[in-house]
Each structure stands twice: as C-alpha cells, then as structure tokens.
C-alpha positions as CSV (number, residue, x, y, z in Angstrom):
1,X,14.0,26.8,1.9
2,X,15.0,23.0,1.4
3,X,14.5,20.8,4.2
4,X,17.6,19.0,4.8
5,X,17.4,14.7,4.3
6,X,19.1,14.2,8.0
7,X,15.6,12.3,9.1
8,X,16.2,9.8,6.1
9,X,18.3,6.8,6.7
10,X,21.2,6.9,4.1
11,X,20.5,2.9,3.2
12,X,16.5,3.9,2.3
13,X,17.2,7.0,0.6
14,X,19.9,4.9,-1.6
15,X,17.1,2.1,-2.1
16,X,14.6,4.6,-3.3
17,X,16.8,6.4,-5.4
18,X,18.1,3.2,-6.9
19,X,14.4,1.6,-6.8
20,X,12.9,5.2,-8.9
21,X,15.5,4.9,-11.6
22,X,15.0,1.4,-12.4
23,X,10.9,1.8,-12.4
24,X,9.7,5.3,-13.0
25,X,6.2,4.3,-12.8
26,X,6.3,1.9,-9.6
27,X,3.8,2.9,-6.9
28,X,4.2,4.3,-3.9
29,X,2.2,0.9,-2.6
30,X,4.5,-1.2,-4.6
31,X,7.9,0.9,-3.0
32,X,6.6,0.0,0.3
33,X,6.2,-3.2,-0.1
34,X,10.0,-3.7,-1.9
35,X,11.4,-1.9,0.8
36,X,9.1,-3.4,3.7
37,X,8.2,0.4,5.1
38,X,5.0,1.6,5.4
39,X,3.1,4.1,3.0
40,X,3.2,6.5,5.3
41,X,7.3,6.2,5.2
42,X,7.3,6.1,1.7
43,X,5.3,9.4,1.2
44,X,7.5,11.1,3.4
45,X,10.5,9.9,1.9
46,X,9.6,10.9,-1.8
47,X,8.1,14.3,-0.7
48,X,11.5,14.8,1.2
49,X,13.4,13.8,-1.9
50,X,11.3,16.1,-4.1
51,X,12.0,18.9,-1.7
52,X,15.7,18.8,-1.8
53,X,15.5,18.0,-6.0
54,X,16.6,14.8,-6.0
55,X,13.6,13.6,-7.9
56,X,10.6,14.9,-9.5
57,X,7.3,13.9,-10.2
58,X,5.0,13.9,-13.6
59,X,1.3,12.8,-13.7
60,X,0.3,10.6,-16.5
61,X,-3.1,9.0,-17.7
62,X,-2.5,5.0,-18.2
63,X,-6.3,5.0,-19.2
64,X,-8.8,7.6,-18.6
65,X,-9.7,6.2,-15.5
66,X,-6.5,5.9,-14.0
67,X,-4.1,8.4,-12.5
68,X,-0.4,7.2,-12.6
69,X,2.5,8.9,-11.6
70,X,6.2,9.2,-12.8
71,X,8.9,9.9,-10.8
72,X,12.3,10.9,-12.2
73,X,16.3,11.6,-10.9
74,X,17.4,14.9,-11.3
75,X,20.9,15.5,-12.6
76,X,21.4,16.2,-8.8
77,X,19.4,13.1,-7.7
78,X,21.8,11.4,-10.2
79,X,25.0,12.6,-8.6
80,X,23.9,12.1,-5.1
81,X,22.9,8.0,-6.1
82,X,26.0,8.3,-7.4
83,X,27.8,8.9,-3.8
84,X,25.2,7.0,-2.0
85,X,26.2,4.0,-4.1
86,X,30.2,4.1,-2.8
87,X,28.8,4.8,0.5
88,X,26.4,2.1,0.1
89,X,29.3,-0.3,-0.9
90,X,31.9,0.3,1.8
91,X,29.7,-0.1,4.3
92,X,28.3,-3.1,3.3
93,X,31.9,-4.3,3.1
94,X,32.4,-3.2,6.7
95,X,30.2,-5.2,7.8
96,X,30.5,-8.2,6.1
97,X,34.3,-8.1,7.2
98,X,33.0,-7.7,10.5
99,X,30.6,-10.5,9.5
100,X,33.4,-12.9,8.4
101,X,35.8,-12.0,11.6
102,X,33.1,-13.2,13.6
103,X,31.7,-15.9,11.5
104,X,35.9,-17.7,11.8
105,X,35.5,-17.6,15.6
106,X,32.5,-19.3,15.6
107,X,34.0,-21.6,13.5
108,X,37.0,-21.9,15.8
109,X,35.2,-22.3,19.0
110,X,33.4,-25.1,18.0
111,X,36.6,-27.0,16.2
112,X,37.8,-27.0,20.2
C-alpha cells in the first residue's frame, strides 16, 4: 500500500521535485543544504516520494570507488510537478498581494 504524502509540506515536495529534475545526480547532502532541511528530512522526503512513484532511484558507479545515485520523475512525478507548479504560483501570488497590501500601509502611515 502507498503511504499517502500528507506529512510533506506542498512547498518542499514542489522544491524537491523541481530540485531532482534539474540535477539527477545531486546528493542527498547537497538537497539539504539547497533547501536548508536536514538529512534526516531529506531522506524521508525522497523515500516518501519513491513510495507514492513520484520518483525513482538508479545506482551508478562515478569511479569504482564511488557509489552515486540517480534519481528520476516518473511520468506521474511529472504530472504532479506539474500541479504543484500552479499551486506553487498562486500562492506565492497570494501572498505577495497580501505582501504589497500591507507594504502601501506602511507606506501610508508613515507619510502622516
């Protein structure tokens, strides 16, 4: 049985889905430290994500002597990065109208 995503914030699952298509081969170290979660979060978040098939994961062999993985969208991760994105979007516009609204009475409080 999947486990459902409700336990991963929308904005982190977006970032991670957008972070994994741009860089395949980032690390989960490097993914933390974009996102400024711990490893700990990030494991949890990709094994989540792997669970309900939004991604998957290849090994590969940079050099012998070196284990790397490669994590890819699924068609379904695709679609749901997809949604996340609009999502994203209007409520980043949300709150930057709210932002401006109360950015203008600042403004006009202190032209008194």
């Amino acid at each position: 049985m999947k486990k459902p995503l409700k336990s991963i914030d929308l904005d982190l699952h977006f970032r991670i889905l957008h972070l994994l298509e741009d860089n395949p081969d980032i690390s989960q170290r490097e993914i933390a430290r974009k996102l400024g979660i711990s490893l700990g979060g990030v494991n949890y978040c990709l094994k989540a994500l792997i669970d309900v098939g939004h991604i998957k994961i290849h090994n590969f062999n940079e050099n012998p002597k070196k284990i790397g993985y490669l994590y890819l969208l699924t068609p379904k991760g695709i679609s749901e990065k997809v949604k996340l994105t609009s999502g994203f979007l209007k409520r980043k516009m949300t709150e930057y109208h709210a932002l401006r609204k109360e950015i203008d009475s600042l403004q006009s409080r202190l032209k008194v």
